[in-house]
GUMI-776949 format. One record per residue: residue in one letter; x negated, y, z negated of N, C-alpha, C, O in turn. Coordinates in steps of 0.2 Angstrom, whole numbers, plus 5000, padded with zeros to 4 digits. Layout:
% GUMI-776949
aXYZXYZXYZXYZ ...
***
This chain:
% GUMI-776949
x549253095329549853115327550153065322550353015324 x550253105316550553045311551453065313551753115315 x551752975312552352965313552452905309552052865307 x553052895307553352845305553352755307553352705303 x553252775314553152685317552252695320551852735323 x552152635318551752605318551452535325551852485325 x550952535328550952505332550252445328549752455325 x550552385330550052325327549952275332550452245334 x549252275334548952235339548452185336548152185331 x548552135340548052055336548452035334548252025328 x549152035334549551985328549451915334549451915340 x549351845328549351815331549951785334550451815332 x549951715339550651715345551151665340551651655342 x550851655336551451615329551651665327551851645321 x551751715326551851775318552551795322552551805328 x553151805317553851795319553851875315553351885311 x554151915317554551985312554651985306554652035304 x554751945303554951935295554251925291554251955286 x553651885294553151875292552851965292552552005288 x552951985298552652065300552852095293552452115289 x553552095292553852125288553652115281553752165277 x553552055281553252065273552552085270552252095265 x552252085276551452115278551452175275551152195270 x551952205278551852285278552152295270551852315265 x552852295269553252295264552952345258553252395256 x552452315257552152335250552052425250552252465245 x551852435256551852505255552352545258552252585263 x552952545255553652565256554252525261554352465262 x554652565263555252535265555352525272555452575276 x555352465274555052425282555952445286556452405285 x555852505290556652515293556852475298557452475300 x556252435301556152405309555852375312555552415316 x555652325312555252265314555252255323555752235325 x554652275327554952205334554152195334553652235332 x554252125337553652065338553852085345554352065348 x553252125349553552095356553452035359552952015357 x553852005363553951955367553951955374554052015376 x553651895380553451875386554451875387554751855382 x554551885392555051905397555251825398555751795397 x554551805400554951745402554851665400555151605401 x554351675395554351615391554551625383554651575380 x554551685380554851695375554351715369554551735364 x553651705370553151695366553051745365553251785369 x552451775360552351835357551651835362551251795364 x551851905363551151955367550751985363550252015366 x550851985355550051985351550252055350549652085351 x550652095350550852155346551452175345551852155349 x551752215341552252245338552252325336551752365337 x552852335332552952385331553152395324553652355322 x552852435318553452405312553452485310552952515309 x554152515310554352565307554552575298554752535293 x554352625299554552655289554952715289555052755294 x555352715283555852765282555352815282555552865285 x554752825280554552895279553752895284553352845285 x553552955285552752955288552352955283551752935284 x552452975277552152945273552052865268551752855263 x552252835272552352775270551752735277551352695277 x552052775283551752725286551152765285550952745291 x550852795284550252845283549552775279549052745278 x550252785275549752705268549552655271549052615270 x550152635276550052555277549752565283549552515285 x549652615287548952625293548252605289547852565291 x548152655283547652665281547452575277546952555275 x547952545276547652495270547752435277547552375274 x547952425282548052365287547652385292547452345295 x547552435294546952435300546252395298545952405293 x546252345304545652295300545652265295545152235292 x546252255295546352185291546752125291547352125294 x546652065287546651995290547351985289547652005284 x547951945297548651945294548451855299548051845303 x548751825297548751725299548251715302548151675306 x547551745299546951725302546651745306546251715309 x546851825308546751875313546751935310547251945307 x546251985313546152055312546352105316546052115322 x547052135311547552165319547152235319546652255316 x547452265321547452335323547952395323548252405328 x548052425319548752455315548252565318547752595317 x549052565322548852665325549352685325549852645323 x549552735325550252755325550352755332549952755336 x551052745334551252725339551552775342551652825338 x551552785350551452825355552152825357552352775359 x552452885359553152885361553052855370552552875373 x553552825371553652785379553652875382553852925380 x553352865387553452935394553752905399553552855402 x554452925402554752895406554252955412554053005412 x554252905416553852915424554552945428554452965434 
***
């Protein structure tokens, strides 16, 4: 199911939101950035989220970032899955 936000795994545990952000950029207009983070020590859990104004933007940048090199790792770029509240 194509959608606008994008789910990106393997980022490495240095990679801050702003760096995500300019990763993606190039193929259109980046609405939302999160690095998830550990609760309790603060550090990155090695995936994010990065949202685009349109599904066709994030459509480009699934297709040209899937499998490809971001701080010396090869993330994993899907379209991201709505939360099911249990």
């Amino acid at each position: 199911m194509e959608t606008n936000k994008l789910f990106v795994g393997g980022l490495s545990w240095g990679l801050e939101w702003q760096e995500v952000k300019d990763a993606f950029k190039e193929f259109g207009e980046v609405a939302h950035v999160k690095v998830i983070k550990d609760r309790e020590t603060g550090k990155s859990r090695g995936f994010g989220f990065v949202e685009f104004t349109s599904v066709e933007e994030a459509v480009k940048a699934k297709e040209a970032m899937d499998g490809a090199e971001l701080d010396g790792r090869t993330i994993k770029v899907d379209y991201a899955q709505e939360k099911v509240e249990a």
